[in-house]
C-alpha positions in Angstrom: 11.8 16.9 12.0 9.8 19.7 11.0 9.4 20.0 7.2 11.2 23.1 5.4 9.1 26.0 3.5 9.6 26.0 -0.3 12.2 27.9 -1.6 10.1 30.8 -3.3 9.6 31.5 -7.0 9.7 28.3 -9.4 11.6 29.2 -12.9 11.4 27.9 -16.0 14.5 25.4 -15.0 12.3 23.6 -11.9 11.5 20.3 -13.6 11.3 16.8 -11.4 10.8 13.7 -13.0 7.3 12.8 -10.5 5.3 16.4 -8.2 3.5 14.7 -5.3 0.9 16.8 -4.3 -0.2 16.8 -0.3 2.2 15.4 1.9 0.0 13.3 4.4 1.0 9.3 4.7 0.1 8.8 1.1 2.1 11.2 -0.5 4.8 11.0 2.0 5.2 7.2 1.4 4.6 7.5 -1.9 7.8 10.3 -2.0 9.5 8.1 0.1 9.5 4.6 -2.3 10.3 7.1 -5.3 13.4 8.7 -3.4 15.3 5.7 -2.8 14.8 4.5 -6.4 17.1 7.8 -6.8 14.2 9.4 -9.0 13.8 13.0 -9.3 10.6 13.8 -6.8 9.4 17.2 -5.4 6.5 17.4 -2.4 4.6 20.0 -2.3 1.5 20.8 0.7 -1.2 23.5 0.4 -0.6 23.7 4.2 1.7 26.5 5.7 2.8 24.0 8.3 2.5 20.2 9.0 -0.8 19.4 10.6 -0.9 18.7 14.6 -4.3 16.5 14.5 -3.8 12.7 15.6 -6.9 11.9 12.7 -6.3 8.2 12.1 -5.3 6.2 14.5 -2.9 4.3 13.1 -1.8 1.6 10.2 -3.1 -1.8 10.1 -0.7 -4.6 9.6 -0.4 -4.5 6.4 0.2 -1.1 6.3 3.2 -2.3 8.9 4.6 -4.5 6.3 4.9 -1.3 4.4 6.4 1.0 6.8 8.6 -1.8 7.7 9.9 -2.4 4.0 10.3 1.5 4.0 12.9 0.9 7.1 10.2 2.7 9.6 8.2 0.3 11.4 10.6 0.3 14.2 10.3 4.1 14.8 6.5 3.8 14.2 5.9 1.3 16.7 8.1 3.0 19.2 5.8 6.3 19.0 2.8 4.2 19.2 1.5 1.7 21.2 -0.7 -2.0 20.6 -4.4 -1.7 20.4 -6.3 -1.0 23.5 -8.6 -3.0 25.1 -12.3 -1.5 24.9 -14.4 -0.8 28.3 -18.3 -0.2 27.2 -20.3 1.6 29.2 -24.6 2.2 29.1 -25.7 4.9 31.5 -22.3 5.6 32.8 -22.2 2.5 34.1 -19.4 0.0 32.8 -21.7 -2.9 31.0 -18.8 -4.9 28.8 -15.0 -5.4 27.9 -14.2 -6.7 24.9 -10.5 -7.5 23.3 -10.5 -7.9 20.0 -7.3 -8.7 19.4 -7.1 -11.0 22.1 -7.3 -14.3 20.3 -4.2 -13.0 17.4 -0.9 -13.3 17.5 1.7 -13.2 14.7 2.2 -15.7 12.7 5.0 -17.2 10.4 3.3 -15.5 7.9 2.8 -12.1 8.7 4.5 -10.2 11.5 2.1 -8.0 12.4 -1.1 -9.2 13.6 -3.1 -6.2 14.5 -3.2 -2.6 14.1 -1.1 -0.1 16.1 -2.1 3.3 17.6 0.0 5.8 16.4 -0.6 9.9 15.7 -1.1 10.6 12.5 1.0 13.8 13.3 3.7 11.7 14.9 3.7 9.0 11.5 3.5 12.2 9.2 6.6 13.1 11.4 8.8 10.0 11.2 7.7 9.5 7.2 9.4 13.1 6.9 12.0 12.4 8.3 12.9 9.6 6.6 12.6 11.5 3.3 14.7 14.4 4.4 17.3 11.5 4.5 17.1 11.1 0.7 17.5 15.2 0.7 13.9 16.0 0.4 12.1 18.0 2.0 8.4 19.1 2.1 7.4 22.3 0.1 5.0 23.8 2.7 3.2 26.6 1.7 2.5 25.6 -1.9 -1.3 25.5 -3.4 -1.6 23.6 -7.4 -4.2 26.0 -8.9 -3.2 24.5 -12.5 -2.2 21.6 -14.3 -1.7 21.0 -18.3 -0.7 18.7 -20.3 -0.1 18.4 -24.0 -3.3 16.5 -25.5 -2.1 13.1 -26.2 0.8 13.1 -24.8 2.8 9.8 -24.6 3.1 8.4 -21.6 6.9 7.5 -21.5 9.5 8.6 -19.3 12.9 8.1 -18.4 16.2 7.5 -20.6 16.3 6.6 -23.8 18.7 3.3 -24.7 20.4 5.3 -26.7 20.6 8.1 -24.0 22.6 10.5 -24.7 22.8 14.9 -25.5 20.7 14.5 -28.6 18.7 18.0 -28.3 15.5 15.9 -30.4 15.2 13.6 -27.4 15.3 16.7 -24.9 12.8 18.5 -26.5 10.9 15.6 -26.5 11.1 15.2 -23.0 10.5 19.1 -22.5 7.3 18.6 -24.5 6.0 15.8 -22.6 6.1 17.2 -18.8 3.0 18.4 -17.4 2.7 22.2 -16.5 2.1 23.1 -13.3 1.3 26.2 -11.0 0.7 27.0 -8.2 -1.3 30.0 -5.7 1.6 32.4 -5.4 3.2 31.9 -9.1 0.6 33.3 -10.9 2.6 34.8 -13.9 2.4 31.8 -16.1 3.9 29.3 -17.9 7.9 30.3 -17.3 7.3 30.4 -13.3 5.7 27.1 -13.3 7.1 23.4 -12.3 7.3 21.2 -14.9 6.9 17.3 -14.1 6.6 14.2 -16.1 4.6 12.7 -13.7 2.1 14.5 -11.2 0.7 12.3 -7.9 -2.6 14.0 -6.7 -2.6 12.6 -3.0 -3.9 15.8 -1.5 -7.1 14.7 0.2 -11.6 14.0 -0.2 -11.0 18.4 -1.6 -8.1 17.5 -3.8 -7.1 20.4 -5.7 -5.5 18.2 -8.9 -8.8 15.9 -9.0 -10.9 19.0 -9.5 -8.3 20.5 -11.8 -8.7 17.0 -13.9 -12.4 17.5 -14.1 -12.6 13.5 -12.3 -16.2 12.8 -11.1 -16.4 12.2 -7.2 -19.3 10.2 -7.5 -21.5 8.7 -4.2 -22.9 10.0 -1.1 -22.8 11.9 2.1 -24.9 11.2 5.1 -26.1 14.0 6.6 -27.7 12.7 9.1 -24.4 9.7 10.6 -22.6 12.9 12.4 -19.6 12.4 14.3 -17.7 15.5 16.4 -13.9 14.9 16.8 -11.0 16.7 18.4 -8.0 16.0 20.2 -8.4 16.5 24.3 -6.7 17.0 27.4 -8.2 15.1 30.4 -6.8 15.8 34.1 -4.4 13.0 35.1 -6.1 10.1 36.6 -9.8 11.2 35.3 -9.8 7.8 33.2 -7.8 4.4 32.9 -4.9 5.3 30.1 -5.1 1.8 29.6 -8.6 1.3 28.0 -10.2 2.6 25.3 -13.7 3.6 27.0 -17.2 4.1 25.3 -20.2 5.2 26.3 -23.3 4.4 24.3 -26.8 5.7 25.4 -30.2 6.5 23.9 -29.4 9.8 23.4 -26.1 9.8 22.4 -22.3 8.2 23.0 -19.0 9.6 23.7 -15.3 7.4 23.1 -12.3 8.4 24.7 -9.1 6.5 23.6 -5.5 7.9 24.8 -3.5 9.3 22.8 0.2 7.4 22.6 3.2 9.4 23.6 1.0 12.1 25.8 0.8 12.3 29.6 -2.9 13.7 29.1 -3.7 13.4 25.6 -7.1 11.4 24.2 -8.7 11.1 21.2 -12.8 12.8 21.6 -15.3 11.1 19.7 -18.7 12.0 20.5 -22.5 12.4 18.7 -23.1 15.8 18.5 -24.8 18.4 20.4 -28.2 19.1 18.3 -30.7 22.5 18.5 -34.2 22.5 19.0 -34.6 21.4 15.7 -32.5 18.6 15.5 -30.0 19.7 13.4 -26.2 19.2 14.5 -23.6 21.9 16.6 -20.6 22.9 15.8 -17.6 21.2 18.1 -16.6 23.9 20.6 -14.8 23.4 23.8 -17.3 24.1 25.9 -19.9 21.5 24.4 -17.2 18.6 24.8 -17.4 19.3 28.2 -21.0 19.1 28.6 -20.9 16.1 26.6 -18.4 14.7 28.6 -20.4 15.0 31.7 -23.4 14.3 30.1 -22.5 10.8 29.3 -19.3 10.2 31.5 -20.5 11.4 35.0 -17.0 12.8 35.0 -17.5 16.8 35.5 -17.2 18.8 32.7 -13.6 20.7 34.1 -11.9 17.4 33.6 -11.7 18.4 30.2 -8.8 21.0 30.3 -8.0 21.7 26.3 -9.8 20.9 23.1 -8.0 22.1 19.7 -8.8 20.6 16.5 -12.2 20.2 16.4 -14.1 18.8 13.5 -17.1 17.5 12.4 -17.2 13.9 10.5 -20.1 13.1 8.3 -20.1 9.2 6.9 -19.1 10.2 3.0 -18.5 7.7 0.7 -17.4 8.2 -2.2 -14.9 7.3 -5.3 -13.0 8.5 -8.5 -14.5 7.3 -11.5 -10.9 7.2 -12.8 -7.5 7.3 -11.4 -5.5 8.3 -13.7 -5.8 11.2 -16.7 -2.8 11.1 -19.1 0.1 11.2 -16.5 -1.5 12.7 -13.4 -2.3 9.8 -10.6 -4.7 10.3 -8.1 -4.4 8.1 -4.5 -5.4 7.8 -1.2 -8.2 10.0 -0.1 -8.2 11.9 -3.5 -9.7 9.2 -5.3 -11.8 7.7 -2.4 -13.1 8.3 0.6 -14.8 5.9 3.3 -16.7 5.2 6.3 -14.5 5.6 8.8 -15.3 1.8 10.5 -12.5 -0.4 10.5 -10.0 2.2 10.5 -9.2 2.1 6.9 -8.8 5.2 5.2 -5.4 6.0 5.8 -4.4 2.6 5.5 -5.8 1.7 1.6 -4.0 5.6 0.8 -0.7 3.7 2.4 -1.1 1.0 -0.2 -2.4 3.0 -3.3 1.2 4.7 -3.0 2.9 1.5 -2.6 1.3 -0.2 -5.2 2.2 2.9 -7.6 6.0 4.1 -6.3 7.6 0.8 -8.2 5.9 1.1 -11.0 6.6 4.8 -11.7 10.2 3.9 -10.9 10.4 1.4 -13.3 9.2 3.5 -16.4 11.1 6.3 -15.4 14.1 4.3 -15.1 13.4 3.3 -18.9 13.2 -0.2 -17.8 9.8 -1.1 -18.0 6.6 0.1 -20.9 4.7 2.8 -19.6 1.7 0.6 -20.2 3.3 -1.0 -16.8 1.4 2.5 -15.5 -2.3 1.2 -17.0 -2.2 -1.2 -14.2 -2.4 0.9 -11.4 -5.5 1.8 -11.6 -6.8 -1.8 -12.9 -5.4 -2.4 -9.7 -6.5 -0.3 -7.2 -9.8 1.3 -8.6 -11.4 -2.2 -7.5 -9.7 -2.7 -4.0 -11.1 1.0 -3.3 -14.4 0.1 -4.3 -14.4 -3.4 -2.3 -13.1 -1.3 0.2 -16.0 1.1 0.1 -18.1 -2.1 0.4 -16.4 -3.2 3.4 -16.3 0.0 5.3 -19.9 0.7 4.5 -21.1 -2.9 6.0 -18.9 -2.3 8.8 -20.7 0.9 9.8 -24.0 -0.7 9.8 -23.0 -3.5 12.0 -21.2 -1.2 14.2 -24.0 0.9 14.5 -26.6 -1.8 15.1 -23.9 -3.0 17.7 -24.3 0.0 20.2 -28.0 0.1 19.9 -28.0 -3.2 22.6 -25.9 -2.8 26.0 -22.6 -3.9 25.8 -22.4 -3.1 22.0 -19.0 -0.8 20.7 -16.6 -0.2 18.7 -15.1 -3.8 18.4 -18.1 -4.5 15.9 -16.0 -3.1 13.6 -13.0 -5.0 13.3 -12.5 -7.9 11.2 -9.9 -9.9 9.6 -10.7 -8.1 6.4 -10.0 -5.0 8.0 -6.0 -6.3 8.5 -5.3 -5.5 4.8 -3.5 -8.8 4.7 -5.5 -10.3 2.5 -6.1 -7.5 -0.9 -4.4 -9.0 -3.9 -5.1 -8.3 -7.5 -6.0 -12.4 -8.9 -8.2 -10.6 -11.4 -5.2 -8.2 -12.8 -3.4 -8.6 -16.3 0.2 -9.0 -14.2 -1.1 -12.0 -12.6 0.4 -15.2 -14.2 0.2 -18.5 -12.6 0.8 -21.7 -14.5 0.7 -23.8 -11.5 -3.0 -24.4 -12.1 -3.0 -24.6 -15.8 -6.5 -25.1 -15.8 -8.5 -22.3 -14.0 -12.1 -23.8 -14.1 -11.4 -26.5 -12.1 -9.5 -24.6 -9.3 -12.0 -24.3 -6.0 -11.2 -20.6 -6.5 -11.5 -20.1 -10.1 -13.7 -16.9 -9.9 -11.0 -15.1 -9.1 -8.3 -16.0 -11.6 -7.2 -13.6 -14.0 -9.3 -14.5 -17.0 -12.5 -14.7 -14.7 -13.5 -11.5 -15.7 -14.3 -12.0 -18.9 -16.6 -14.9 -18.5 -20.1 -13.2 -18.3 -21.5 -16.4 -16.4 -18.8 -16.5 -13.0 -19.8 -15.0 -10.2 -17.3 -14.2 -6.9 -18.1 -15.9 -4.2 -19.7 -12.5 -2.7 -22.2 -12.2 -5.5 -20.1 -9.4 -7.5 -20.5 -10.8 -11.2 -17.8 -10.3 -13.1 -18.5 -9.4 -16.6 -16.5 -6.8 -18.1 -18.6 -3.9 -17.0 -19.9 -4.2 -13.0 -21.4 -0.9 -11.2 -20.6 -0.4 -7.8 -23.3 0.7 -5.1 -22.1 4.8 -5.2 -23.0 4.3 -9.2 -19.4 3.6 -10.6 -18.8 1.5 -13.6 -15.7 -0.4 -12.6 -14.0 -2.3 -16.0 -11.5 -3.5 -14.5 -12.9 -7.1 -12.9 -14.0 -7.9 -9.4 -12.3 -6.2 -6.5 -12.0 -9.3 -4.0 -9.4 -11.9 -3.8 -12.0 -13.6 -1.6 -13.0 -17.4 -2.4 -11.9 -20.4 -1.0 -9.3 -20.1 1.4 -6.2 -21.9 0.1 -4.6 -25.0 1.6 -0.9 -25.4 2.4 -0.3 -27.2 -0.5 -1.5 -24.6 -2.9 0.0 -21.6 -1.4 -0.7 -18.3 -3.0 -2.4 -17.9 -6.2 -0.4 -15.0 -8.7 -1.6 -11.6 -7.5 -2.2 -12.4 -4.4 0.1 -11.0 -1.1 3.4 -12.9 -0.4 3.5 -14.7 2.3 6.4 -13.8 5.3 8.3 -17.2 6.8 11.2 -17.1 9.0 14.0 -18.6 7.6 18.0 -18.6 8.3 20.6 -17.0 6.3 22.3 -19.8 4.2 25.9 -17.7 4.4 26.1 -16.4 7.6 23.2 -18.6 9.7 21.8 -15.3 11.6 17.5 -15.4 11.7 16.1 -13.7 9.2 12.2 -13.8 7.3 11.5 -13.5 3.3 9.8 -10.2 4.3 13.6 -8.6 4.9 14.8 -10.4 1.9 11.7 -8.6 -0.3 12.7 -5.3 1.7 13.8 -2.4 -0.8 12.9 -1.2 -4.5 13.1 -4.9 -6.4 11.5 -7.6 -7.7 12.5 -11.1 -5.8 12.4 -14.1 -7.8 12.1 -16.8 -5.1 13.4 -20.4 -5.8 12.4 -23.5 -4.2 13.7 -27.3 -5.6 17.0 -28.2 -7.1 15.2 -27.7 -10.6 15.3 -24.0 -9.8 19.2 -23.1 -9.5 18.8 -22.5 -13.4 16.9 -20.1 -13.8 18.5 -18.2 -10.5 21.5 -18.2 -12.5 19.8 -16.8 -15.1 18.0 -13.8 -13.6 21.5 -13.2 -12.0 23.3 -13.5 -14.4 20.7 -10.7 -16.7 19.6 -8.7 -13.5 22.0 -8.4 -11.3 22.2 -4.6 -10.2 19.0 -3.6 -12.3 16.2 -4.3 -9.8 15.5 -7.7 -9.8 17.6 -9.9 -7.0 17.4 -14.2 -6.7 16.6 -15.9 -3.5 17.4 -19.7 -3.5 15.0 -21.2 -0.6 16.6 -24.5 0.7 14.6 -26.9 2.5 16.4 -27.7 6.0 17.8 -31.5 4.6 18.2 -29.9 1.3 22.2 -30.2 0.0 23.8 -26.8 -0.8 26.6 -28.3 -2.8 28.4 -25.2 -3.9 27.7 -21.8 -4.3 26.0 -21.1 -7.1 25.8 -18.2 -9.3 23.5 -16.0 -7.9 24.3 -17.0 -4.2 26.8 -15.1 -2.1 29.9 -16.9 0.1 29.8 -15.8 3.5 32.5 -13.3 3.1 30.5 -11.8 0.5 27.6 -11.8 2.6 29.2 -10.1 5.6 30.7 -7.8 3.5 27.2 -7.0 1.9 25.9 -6.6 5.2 28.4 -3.9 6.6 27.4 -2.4 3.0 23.7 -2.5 3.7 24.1 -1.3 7.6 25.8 1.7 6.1 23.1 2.2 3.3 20.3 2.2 6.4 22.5 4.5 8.1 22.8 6.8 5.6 19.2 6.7 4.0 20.3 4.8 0.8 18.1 2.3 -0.3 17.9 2.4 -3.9 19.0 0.0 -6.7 22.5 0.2 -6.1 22.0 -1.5 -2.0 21.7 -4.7 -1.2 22.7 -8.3 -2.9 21.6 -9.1 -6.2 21.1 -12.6 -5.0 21.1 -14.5 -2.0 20.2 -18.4 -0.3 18.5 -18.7 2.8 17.5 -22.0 4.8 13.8 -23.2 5.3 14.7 -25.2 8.8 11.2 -25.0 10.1 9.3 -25.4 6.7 7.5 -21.8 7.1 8.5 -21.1 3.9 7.4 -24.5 1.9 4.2 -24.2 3.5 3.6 -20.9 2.9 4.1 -21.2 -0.7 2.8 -24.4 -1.2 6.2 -25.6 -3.0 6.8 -28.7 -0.3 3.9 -31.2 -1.4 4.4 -30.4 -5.0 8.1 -31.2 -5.1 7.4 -34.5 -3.6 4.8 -35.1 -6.5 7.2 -34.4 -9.5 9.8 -36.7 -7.8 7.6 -39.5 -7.4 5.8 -39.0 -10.4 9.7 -38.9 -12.5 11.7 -40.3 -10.3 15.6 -40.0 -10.1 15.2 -38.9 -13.7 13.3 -35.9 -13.2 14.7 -34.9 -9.7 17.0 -32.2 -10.8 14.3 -30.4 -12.7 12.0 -30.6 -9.6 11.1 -26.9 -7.8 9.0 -24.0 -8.4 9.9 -20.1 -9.1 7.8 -17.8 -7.5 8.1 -13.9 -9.3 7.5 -11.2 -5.9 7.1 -7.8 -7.4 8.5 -4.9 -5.1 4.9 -4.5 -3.5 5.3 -7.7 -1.9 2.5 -9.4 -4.4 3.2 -12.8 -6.3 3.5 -11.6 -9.8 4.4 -15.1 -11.3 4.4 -18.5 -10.1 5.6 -21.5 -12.7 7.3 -24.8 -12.4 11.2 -24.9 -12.2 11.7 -25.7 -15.7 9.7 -22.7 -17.1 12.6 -20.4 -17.3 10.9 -18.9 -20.5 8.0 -17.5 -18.4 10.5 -15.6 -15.6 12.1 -14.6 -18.8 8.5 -13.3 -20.1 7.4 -12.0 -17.4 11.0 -9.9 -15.8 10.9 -8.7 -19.2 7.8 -6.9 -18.8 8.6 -5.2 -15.6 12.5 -4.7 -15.6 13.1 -4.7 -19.3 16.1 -6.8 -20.7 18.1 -6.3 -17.9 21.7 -4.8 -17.9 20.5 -3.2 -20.9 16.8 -2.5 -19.8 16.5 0.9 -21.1 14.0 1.2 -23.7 12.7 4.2 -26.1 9.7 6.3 -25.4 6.3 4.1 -26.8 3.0 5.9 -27.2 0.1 4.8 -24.7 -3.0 5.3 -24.2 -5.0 7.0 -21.4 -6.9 3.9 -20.4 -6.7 0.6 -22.0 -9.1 -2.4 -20.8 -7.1 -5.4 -22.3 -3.7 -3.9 -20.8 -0.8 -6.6 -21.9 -2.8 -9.2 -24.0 0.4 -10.5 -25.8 2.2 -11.1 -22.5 -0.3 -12.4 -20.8 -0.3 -15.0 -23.8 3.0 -15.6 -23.9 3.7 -16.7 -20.4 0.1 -18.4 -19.8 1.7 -20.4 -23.5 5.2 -20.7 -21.5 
């Protein structure tokens, strides 16, 4: 599974359409979403070969819903195992167990409930793998030491409608890619790559972020000091079942196994300090006294340390992400606290929230202003996230000041990722509550933040211009979903994370969940209510094969009458199947696999309640009767990052119009000409957002 070296001097002809750099789970999921759109991507690591450390410990479940939509999560939780439970310990005495996962179990709305411990090697692995199945490969090896791009350069990519050999759209092309070189290809400009689209995802150092000049602004704590390394205990020294901690006056040590090794544990210890105070270097040797120090166990039970590091808290964040058409992600344009386990997890979703969009604008469907809202996006989940990590670490550490205190202080339901959306951003539209200041959460609705006199629920205001704690200006709104939780009825507000529901496959009646029907590079447009088979039809009938598919949710009483447009007979739908099966097998999950549209049964009412579709259909009936029962039923937009992007009544077909416009173009011919853009844009979208809030 091992990742191949790069192939030696880059010429002049060595253009890709996107260059991740750093090939960790960001870039490496990030690579992965773009390669089954079929786009052009190269990955390139400074590394000489992939890292052995375990690092993280693993994705939390929304991460999983990720990996799962990636066609991984099966291999990922088969190298990993479930959460451990936690054994405390105060003077090497066992004080306190705690489960924190104990009371959760999945639910008809997500999947995954918890986290999963997993190697970060052993994920790194399995990612790889699953892009050498697209035929690419990690370039190993391979240092960025320069970037360049034309001042003012448009941000468009892709075809041209009018694609064809016209040498004046070439050189426009040519002119537009960013220039870049790397360590060993020092002779300039012809042994360079070129790239329309570069993906700085190459760590808290990144090499592209300093190349972009991109402040790095907030702190380091010198004095929170954590050693780390991976370890070898002799067999039967400690319980493989538990994750044990040892908190005393003078120090603590936390030893947690290591899944898929006989002997292997993850070493967590405060440091060894001089007479002074002042932290040791991790060696070997100083593990072991550690370990015996706190433990009791003797210091030989500690057979092999490698990878050895020291952790200081850092916090800190990008005051951009983006810079003409290089992205920054994951650790490159923030770094965290490492409580609650979400460093690796918010890189995870930076990629995912940028892969579709890049693979829309390069496939000349969509404006490359679509690219504007990544970082409107993410730059205020990172800081929330910041927040949240930050807090964590002070409870945690006020925690194992008392007996009985650990690591379980740190876990919360925020730290799930279930529950990031983007209410606040300009591709949030939601007519179902046409009047925003009287919803229970209006604060975070899309046009909250530019009312200078809302507040979030948390006390973040939200004029246009908020500064974070680490000193950032963030203009792009508040960074929490938070608010009142929403009731059944309601379902989920535009921006926020779809919900899962198991439902049954109206062709063939095999178990299935809308998850799987989301699963793979397109946008679903979800309808629920007779009213809605219109507008299916529609989307079919202008999307079909160009990244957008239909879903028609029937309630379990509902009649199916016939097959309509944008459903499938079961023949069809077996036949599809055997199609996808093949597509898994093979590694093709791009626009061409799958069914445009499909129909599946709600015979429990997950779905309906989920969404929030069942209690308003009853109201339009009763409130038109017979009359206005065919036009009853709501469309619900999912954009390929599993995030409702639209939600409107049945008979709004102009808004899905509006809105699939936006992000897939016109449809079978969605390819649009190269539009000028700028860098960074505040009031990304106005029009649109006009149009479908008018309907």
């Amino acid at each position: 599974m091992d990742a191949d070296r790069g192939a030696g001097t880059v010429t002049s002809t060595d253009v890709t359409d996107v260059l991740v750099v750093g090939a960790g789970p960001t870039g490496l999921v990030l690579a992965c979403d773009l390669a089954r759109r079929g786009i052009a991507v190269r990955i390139v690591d400074r590394s000489p070969a992939p890292p052995r450390t375990s690092r993280a410990k693993g994705p939390n479940p929304r991460s999983l819903e990720i990996l799962d939509d990636l066609g991984v999560a099966e291999a990922v939780l088969a190298a990993g195992s479930a959460p451990l439970p936690m054994l405390k310990y105060r003077d090497r005495a066992p004080v306190a167990r705690a489960d924190p996962w104990a009371g959760s179990a999945p639910s008809p709305d997500a999947a995954y409930d918890r986290a999963w411990l997993v190697a970060q090697w052993r994920l790194e692995e399995i990612l790889r793998a699953r892009l050498a199945g697209y035929g690419v490969r990690v370039e190993l090896g391979r240092e960025v030491v320069g970037l360049t791009q034309p001042p003012d350069t448009p941000a468009e990519a892709g075809a041209k409608a009018e694609d064809g050999p016209e040498a004046d759209a070439d050189a426009d092309a040519e002119a537009s890619r960013v220039v870049v070189t790397f360590a060993e290809d020092r002779r300039g400009e012809e042994a360079a790559l070129r790239a329309r689209y570069v993906v700085g995802c190459d760590g808290a150092h990144s090499s592209v972020r300093k190349l972009l000049g991109i402040g790095f602004e907030g702190t380091t704590q010198e004095d929170q000091v954590m050693v780390c390394g991976d370890v070898e205990l002799t067999e039967d020294a400690l319980d493989r079942g538990l994750w044990h901690q040892w908190f005393d006056e003078d120090g603590a040590v936390m030893l947690c196994p290591i899944p898929g090794t006989r002997t292997g544990w993850w070493f967590q210890a405060g440091p060894e300090r001089d007479g002074r105070g002042r932290p040791l270097a991790p060696t070997a040797d100083g593990f072991r006294r550690l370990l015996a120090h706190h433990t009791g166990l003797p210091g030989q039970a500690l057979t092999r340390a490698e990878l050895l590091s020291t952790y200081r808290v850092n916090v800190r964040m990008a005051d951009r992400f983006r810079a003409g058409r290089v992205f920054l992600a994951g650790d490159a344009a923030h770094v965290h606290a490492i409580a609650g386990g979400l460093g690796m997890n918010t890189g995870i979703q930076d990629a995912f929230n940028l892969g579709w969009k890049l693979g829309e604008v390069l496939a000349g469907r969509a404006d490359p202003e679509l690219l504007d809202t990544y970082e409107e996006e993410r730059l205020p989940v990172a800081a929330r996230t910041l927040d949240l990590t930050s807090e964590r670490l002070r409870a945690t550490l006020e925690a194992i000041r008392r007996p009985g205190g650990g690591l379980d202080s740190a876990i919360t339901a925020d730290t799930t990722g279930l529950g990031v959306g983007y209410r606040w951003s300009s591709l949030a539209a939601d007519r179902t509550h046409p009047d925003a200041s009287t919803h229970p959460d209006a604060s975070t609705h899309p046009d909250a933040h530019t009312r200078p006199d809302r507040t979030h629920p948390t006390g973040v205001p939200h004029p246009a211009t908020v500064t974070h704690p680490t000193g950032v200006p963030l203009t792009t709104g508040a960074p929490l979903t938070g608010g009142a939780p929403l009731t059944a009825d309601e379902g989920p507000q535009a921006g926020d994370r779809a919900p899962d529901a198991p439902c049954t496959e109206a062709a063939t009646g095999a178990g299935t969940r809308l998850h799987r029907v989301f699963a793979g590079p397109r946008t679903t447009v979800l309808g629920f209510g007779p009213g809605s088979a219109a507008v299916l039809d529609e989307v079919a009938a202008t999307y079909g094969g160009t990244g957008v598919r239909t879903c028609r949710v029937y309630a379990a009483d509902e009649d199916r009458g016939e097959n309509r447009a944008g459903e499938q007979s079961q023949e069809q739908s077996q036949e599809q199947g055997e199609e996808q099966s093949a597509d898994r097998r093979e590694g093709r999950t791009g626009a061409e696999a799958g069914p445009p549209g499909c129909a599946v049964i709600d015979a429990e009412g997950h779905a309906a309640a989920a969404y929030g579709t069942g209690a308003s259909a009853r109201a339009q009936a009763s409130a038109g009767g017979a009359a206005s029962g065919a036009r009853t039923g709501t469309i619900v937009v999912v954009r390929p990052d599993h995030h409702v992007g639209l939600r409107v009544p049945a008979d709004d077909a102009r808004s899905v119009r509006e809105y699939l416009r936006r992000l897939h173009g016109t449809g079978h011919s969605a390819a649009r000409p190269p539009e000028q853009s700028s860098e960074r844009s505040p009031d990304r979208f106005p029009d649109m957002v006009d149009a479908v809030r008018k309907g």
